[in-house]
FIMI-552784 format. One record per residue (C-alpha): residue number from 1; residue in three letters; x, y negated, z negated. Coordinates in nm, 2 decimals, decimal comma, always signed. Each point is the difference from the previous one (the first is absolute). Layout:
<atoms>
- NUM  ALA  X  Y  Z
...
</atoms>
This chain:
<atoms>
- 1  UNK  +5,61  -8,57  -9,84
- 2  UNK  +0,10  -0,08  -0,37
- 3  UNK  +0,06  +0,35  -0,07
- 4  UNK  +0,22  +0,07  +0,26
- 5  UNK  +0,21  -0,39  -0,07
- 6  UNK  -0,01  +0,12  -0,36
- 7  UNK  +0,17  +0,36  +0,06
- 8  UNK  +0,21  -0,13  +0,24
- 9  UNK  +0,15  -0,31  -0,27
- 10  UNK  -0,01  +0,32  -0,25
- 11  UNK  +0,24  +0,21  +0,23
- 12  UNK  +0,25  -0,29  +0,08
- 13  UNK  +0,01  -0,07  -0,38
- 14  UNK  +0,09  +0,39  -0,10
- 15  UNK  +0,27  +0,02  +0,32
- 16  UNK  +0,16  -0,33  -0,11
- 17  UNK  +0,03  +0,11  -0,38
- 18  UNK  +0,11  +0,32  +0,09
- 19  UNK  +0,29  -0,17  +0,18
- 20  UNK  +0,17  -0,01  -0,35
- 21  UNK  +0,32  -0,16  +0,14
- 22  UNK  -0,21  -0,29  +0,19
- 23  UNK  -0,23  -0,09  -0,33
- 24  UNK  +0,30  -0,03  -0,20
- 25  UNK  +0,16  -0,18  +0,25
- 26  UNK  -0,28  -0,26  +0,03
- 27  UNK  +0,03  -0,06  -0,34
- 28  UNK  +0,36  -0,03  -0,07
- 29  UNK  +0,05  -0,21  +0,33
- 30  UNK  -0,14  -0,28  -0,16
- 31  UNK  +0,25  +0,01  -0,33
- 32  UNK  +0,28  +0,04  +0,23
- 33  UNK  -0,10  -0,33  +0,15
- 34  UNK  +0,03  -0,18  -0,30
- 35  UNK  +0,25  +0,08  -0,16
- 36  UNK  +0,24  -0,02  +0,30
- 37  UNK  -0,13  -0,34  +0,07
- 38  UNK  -0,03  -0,08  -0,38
- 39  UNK  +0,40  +0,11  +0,01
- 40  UNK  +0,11  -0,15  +0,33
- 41  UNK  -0,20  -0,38  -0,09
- 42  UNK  +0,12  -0,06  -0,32
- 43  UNK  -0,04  -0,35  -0,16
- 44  UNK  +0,32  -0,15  +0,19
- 45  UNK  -0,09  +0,18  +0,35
- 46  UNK  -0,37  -0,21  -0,05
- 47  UNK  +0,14  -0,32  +0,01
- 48  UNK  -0,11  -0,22  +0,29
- 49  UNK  +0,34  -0,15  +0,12
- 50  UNK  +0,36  +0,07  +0,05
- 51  UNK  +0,26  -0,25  -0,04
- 52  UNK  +0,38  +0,12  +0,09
- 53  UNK  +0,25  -0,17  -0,22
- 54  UNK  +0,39  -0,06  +0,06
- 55  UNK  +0,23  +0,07  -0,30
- 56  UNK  +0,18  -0,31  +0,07
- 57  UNK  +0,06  -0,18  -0,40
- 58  UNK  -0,28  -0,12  -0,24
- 59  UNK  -0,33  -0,12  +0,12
- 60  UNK  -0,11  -0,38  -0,02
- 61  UNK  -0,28  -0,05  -0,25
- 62  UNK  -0,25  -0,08  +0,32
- 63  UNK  +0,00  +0,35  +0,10
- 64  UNK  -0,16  +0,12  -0,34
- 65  UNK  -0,33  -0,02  +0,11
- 66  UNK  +0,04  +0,23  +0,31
- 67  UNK  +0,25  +0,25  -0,16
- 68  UNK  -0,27  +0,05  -0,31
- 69  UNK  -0,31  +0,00  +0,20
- 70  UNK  -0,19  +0,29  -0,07
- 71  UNK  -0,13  +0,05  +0,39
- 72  UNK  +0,33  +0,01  +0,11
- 73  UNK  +0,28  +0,30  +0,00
- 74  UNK  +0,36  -0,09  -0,02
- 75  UNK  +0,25  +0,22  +0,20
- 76  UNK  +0,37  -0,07  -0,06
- 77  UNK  +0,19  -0,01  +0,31
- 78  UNK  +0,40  -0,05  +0,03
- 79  UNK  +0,02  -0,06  +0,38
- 80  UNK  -0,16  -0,30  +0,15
- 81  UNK  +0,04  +0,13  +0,37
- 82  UNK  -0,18  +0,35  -0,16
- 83  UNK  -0,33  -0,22  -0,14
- 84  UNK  -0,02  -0,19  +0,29
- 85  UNK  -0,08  +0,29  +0,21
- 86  UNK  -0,24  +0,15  -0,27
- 87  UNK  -0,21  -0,34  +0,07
- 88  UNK  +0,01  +0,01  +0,35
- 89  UNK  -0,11  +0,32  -0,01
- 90  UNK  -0,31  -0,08  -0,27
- 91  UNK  +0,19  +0,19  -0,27
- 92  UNK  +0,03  -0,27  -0,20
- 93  UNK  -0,22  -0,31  +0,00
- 94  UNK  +0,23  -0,26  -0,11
- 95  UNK  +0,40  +0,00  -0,06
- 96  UNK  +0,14  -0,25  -0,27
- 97  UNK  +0,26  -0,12  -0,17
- 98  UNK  -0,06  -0,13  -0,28
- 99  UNK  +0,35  -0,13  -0,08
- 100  UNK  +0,05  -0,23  +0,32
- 101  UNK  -0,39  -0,11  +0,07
- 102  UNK  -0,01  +0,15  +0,30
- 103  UNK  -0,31  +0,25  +0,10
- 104  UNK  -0,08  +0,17  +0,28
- 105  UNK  -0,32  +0,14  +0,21
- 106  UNK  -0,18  +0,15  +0,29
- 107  UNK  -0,19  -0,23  +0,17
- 108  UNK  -0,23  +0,26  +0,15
- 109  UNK  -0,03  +0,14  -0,38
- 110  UNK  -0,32  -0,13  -0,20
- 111  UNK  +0,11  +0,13  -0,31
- 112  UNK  +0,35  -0,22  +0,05
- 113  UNK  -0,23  -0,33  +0,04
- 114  UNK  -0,13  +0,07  -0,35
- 115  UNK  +0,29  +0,07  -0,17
- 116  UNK  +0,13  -0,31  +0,12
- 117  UNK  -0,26  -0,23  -0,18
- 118  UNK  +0,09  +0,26  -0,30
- 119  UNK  +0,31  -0,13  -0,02
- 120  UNK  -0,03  -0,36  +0,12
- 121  UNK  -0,27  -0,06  -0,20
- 122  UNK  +0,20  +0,06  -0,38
- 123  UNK  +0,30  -0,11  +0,09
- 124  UNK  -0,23  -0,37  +0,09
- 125  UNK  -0,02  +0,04  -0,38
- 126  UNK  +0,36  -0,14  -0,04
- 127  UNK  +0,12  -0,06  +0,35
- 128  UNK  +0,00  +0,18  +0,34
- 129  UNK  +0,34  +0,16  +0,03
- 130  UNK  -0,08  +0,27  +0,29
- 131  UNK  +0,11  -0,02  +0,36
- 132  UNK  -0,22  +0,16  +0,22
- 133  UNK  +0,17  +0,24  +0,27
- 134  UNK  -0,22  +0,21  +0,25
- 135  UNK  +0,14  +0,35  +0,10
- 136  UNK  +0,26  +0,00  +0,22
- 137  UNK  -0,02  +0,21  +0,37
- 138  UNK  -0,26  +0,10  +0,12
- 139  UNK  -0,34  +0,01  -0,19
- 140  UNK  -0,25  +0,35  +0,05
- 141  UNK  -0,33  -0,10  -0,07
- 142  UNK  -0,18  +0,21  -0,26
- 143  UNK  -0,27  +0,14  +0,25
- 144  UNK  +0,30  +0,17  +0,24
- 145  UNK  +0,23  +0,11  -0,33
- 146  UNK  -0,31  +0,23  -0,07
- 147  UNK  -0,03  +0,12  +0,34
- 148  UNK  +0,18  +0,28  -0,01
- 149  UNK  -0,11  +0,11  -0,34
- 150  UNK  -0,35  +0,02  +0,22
- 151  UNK  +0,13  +0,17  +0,24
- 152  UNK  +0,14  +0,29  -0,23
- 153  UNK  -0,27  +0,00  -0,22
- 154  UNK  -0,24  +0,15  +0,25
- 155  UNK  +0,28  +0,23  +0,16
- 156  UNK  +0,01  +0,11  -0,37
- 157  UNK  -0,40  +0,03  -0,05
- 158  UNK  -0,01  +0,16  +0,38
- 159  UNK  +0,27  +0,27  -0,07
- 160  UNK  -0,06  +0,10  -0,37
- 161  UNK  -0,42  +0,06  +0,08
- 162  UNK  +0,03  +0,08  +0,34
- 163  UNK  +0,19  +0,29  -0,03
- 164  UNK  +0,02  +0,11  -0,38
- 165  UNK  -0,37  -0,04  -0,02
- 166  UNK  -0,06  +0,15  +0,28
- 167  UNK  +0,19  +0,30  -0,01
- 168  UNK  -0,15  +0,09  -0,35
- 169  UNK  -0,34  -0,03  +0,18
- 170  UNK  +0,14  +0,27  +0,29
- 171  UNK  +0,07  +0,21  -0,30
- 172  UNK  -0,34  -0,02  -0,15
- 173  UNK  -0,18  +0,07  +0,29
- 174  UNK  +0,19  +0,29  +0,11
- 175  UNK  +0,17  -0,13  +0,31
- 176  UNK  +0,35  +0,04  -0,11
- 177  UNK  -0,15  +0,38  -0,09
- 178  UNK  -0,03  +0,04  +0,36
- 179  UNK  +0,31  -0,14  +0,11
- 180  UNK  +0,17  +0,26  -0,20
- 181  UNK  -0,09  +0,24  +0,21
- 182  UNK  +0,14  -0,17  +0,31
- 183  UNK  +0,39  +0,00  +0,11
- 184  UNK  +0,03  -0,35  -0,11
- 185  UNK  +0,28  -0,04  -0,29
- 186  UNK  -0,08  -0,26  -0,30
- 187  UNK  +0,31  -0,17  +0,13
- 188  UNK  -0,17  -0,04  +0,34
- 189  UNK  -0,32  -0,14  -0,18
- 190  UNK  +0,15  -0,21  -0,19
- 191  UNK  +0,21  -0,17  +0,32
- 192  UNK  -0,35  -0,06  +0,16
- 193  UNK  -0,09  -0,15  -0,29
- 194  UNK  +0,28  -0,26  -0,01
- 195  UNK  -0,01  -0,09  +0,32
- 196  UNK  -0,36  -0,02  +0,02
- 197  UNK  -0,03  -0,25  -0,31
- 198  UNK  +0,31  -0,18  +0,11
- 199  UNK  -0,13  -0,08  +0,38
- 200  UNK  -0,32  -0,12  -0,16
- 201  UNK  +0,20  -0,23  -0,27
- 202  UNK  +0,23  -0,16  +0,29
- 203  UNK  -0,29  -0,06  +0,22
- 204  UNK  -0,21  -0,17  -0,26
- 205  UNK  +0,28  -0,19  -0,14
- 206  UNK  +0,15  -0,09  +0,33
- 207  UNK  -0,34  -0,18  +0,10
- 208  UNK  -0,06  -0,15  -0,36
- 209  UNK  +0,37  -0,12  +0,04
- 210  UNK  -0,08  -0,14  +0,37
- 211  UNK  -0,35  -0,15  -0,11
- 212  UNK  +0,15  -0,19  -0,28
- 213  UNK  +0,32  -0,10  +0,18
- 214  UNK  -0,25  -0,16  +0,32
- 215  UNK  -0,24  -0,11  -0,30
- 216  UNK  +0,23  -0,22  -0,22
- 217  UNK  +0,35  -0,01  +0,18
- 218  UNK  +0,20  +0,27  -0,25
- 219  UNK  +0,31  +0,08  +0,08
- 220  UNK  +0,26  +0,23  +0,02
- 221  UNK  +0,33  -0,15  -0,09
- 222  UNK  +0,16  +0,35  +0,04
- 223  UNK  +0,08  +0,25  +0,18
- 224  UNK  -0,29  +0,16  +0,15
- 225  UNK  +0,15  +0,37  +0,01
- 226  UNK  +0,09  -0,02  -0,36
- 227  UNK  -0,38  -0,08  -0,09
- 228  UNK  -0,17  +0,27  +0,25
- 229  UNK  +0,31  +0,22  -0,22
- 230  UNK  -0,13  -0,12  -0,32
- 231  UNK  -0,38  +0,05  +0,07
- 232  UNK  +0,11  +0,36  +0,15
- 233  UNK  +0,15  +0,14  -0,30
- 234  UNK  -0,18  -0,21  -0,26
- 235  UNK  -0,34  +0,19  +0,18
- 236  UNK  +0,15  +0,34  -0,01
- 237  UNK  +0,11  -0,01  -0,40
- 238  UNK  -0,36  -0,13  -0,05
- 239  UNK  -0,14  +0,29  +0,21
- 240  UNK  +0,27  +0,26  -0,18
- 241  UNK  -0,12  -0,09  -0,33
- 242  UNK  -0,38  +0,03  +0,10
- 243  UNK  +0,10  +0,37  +0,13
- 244  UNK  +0,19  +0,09  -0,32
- 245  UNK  -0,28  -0,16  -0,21
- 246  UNK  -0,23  +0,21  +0,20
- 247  UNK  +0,21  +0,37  +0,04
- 248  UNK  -0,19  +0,18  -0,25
- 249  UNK  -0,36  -0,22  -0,11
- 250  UNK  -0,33  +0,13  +0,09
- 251  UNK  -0,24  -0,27  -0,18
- 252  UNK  -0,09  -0,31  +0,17
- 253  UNK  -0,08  -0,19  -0,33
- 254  UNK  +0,35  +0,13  -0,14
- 255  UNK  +0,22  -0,12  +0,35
- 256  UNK  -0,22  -0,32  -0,01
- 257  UNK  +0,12  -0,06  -0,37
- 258  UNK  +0,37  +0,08  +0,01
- 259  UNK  +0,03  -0,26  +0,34
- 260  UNK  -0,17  -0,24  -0,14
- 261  UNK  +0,22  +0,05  -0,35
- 262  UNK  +0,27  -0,02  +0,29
- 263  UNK  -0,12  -0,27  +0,23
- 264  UNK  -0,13  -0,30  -0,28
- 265  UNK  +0,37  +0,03  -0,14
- 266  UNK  +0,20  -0,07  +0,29
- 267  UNK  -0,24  -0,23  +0,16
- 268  UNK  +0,07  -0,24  -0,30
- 269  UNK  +0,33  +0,09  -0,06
- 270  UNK  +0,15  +0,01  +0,32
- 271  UNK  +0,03  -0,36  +0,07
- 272  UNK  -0,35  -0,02  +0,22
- 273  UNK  -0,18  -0,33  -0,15
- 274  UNK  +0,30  -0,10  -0,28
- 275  UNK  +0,34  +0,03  -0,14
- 276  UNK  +0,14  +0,20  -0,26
- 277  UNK  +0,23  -0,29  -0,08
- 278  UNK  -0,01  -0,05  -0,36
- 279  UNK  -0,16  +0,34  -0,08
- 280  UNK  +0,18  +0,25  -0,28
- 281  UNK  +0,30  +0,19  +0,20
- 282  UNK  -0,15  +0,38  -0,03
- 283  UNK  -0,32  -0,16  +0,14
- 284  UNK  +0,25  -0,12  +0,32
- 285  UNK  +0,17  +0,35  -0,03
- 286  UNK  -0,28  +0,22  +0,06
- 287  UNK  -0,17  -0,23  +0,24
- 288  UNK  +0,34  +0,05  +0,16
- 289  UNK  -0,13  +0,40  +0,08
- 290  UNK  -0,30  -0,10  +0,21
- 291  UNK  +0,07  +0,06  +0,34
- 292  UNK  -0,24  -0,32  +0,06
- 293  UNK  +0,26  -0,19  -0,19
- 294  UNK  +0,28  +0,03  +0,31
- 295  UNK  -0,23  +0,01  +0,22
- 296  UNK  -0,09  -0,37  -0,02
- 297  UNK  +0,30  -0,13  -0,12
- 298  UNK  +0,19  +0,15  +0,31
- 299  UNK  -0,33  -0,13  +0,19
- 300  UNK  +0,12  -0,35  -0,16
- 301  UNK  +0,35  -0,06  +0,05
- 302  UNK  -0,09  +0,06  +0,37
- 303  UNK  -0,31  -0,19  +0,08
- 304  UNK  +0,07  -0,30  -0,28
- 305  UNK  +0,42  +0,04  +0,03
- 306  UNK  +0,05  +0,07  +0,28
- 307  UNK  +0,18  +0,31  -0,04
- 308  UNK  +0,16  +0,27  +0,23
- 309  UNK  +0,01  +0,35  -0,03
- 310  UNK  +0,32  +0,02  -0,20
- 311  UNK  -0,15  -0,25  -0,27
- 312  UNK  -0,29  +0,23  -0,05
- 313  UNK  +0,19  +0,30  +0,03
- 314  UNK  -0,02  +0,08  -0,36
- 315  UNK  -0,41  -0,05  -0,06
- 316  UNK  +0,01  +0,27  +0,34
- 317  UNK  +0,24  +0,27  -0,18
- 318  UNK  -0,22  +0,00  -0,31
- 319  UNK  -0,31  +0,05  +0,21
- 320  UNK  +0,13  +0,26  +0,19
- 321  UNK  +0,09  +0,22  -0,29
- 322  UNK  -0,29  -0,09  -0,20
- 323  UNK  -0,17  +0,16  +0,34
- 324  UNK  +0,20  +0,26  +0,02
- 325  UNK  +0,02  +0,17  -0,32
- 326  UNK  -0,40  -0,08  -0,01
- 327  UNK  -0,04  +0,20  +0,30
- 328  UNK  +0,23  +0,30  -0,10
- 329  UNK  -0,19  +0,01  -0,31
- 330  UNK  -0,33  +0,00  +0,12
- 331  UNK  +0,09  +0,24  +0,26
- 332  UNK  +0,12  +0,26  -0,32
- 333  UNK  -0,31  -0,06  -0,20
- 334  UNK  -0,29  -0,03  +0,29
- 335  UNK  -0,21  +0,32  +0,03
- 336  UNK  -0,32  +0,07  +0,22
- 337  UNK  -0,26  +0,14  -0,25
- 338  UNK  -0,11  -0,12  -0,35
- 339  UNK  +0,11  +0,18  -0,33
</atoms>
């Protein structure tokens, strides 16, 4: 019995060495990791706060101790209207200004709270100045602002492993070798593919969404047909780039790698659990490419808005061509058999 374990662990060893593309892949992976991160969370992104302050003269003297404290990351805003929104919408945690004393926050924001007794508590070294404003409009609590970051998370997780993975495993095994040999086209392959995936995604999501709505009262301020839109073509460009990712591989460890070199970035960069408020501008720029990105900001401005289809009419465009050039490219690069 030991023999046969041993010669067995023996054999998986020599095929997964001799896979020299998923070796080195399983070592570079990990460098990748840190240095994108080590890039992306510099020492101003780490920070645990963000304070928006209005350019509106010199600051009093009581505002020192907030504006200096080392926890907390100052972001320079000219429009009071524009900051406002950014804290209703948990962009920013509190929104000063330090040359009138007045400060506002989200009440349904923790992090607000504390910056609060940040501030009230040095300027009580002189005298309390601060007036004390709460966010004006509507409030979306913290737990339905990440909602739809939820929401296209697993669409994203669903279509990138679901399919790429997948159809790298066909390859492997020889069933898109068979196929070859049949009448049907890549293009026609493909299609099933996307539609497939996609009927999956909308069920799942449909029933999360339904759950969740029945569960804790969410809401859709929007229009209804511009989020089924949204969750359409936000699934297909997630599904397209699974396909292109996958139109040539033939290693499981190697596919595995590359989506999860894929996946890890625009899972924290899209928007899912934070902001990028604050963060350095190409960070916001190429988190800007993720098709994740529009995806839940369109999601957004419809379920926490209220917006119509017009409104979220750009996010829609970007996704469709994002799917669209995904799919014609993947469609020119696939190919049945290995190398």
């Amino acid at each position: 019995m030991f023999h046969r374990i041993w010669t067995l662990f023996k054999a998986r060893n020599i095929e997964f060495y001799r896979d020299r593309s998923a070796l080195g892949w399983s070592i570079l992976f990990p460098f990748l990791i840190i240095a994108g991160f080590s890039l992306i969370f510099n020492e101003s992104s780490q920070k645990l706060y963000k304070a928006g302050v209005l350019e509106e003269g010199p600051p009093l003297p009581q505002a020192t101790h907030l504006l200096t404290h080392p926890l907390v990351q100052i972001i320079t805003l000219g429009d009071s209207q524009v900051a406002l929104e950014k804290l209703r919408h948990h962009r920013l945690d509190m929104v000063i200004s330090p040359h009138s004393g007045r400060y506002w926050i989200n009440s349904d924001a923790p992090k607000g709270i504390i910056l609060e007794e940040i501030l009230v508590s040095g300027g009580m070294e002189k005298k309390n100045v601060f007036t004390k404003e709460v966010v004006q409009g509507e409030k979306i609590p913290y737990v339905e602002w990440l909602f739809p970051g939820v929401l296209g998370m697993n669409m994203m997780f669903s279509a990138l492993f679901g399919v790429g993975y997948v159809v790298v495993r066909y390859r492997k095994n020889g069933v898109l070798k068979r196929l070859s040999v049949t009448p049907v086209k890549p293009w026609e392959f493909l299609t099933a593919q996307v539609i497939s995936r996609l009927f999956v995604m909308l069920a799942t999501t449909g029933t999360v969404y339904g759950v969740c709505t029945l569960l804790y009262g969410f809401t859709c301020r929007g229009s209804f047909l511009a989020l089924l839109l949204i969750f359409l073509l936000g699934g297909m460009s997630m599904i397209a780039l699974g396909l292109l990712l996958a139109a040539r591989g033939s290693s499981e460890e190697l596919a595995g790698g590359i989506l999860n070199l894929i996946s890890w970035p625009m899972m924290f960069l899209s928007g899912v659990w934070f902001s990028l408020e604050g963060a350095t501008t190409w960070v916001q720029i190429f988190a800007r490419l993720f098709p994740l990105t529009h995806l839940i900001e369109g999601a957004r401005k419809v379920m926490n808005d209220g917006a119509g289809l017009w409104e979220a009419m750009p996010q829609l465009l970007v996704l469709l061509s994002f799917s669209m050039a995904c799919l014609i490219a993947g469609s020119l690069l696939f190919q049945w058999r290995q190398d």
